[in-house]
C-alpha positions in Angstrom: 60.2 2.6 28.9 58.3 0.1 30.5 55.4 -2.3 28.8 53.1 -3.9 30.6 50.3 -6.1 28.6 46.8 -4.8 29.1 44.4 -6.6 31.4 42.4 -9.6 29.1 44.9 -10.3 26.9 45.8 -13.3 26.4 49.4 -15.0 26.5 48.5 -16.5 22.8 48.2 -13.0 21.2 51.1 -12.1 22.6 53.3 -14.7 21.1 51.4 -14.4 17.7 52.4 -10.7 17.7 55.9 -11.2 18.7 57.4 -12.0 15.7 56.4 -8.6 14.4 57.5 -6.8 17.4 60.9 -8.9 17.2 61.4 -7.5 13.0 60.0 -4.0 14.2 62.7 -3.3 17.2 65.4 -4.9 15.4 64.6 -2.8 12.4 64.3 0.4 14.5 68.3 -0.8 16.0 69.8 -1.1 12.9 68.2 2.0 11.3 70.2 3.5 14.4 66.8 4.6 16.5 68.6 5.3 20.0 67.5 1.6 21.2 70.5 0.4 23.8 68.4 -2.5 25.1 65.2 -4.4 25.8 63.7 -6.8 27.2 60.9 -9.4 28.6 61.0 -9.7 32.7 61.3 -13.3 34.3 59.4 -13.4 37.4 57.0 -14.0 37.4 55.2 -14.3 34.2 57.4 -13.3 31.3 55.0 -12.3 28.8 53.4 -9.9 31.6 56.3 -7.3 31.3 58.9 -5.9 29.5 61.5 -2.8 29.5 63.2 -1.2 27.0 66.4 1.5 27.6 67.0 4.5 25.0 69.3 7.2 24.1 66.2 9.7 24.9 63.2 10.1 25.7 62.3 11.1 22.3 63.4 8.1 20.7 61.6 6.1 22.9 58.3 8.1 22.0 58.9 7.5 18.5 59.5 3.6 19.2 56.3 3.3 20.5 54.1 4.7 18.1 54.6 1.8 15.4 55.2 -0.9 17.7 52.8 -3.9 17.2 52.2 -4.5 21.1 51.2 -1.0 21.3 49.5 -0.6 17.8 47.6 -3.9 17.8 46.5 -3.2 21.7 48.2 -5.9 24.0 50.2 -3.5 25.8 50.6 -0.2 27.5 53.2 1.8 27.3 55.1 3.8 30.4 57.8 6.3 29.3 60.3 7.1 32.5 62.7 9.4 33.1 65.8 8.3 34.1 68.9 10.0 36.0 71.4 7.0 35.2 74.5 6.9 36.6 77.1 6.0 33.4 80.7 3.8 34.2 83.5 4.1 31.7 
């Protein structure tokens, strides 16, 4: 999955609503939601994007629906496929 914040928003609302985002995807981890990883890019604005890596697709659907950056606006979610090649 990959999040990219919606044109106009502003860094400020991001990192207001990133606290709640932080307490909702560690919630969905620990409640064993098919989350393997996540995370903002560096380069070149952090707060501009983000991706996130799931067990399926469908976990990663239901992630997204009660997310604060998607429910309160800020960003937009893309859901990808992926044919990934697993070591060990």
């Amino acid at each position: 999955m990959l999040y990219t914040v919606r044109e106009g928003v502003d860094r400020s609302r991001i990192m207001e609503t990133f606290p709640r985002h932080k307490a909702y995807y560690e919630a969905f981890h620990a409640n064993g939601g098919g989350l393997v990883a996540l995370g903002a890019f560096q380069d070149p604005d952090p707060a501009a994007s983000s991706m996130g890596i799931f067990t399926s697709r469908q976990e990663a659907e239901r992630f997204v629906v009660d997310d604060p950056f998607v429910t309160e606006g800020l960003a937009e979610p893309r859901l990808l496929e992926w044919n990934a090649v697993r070591f060990g």
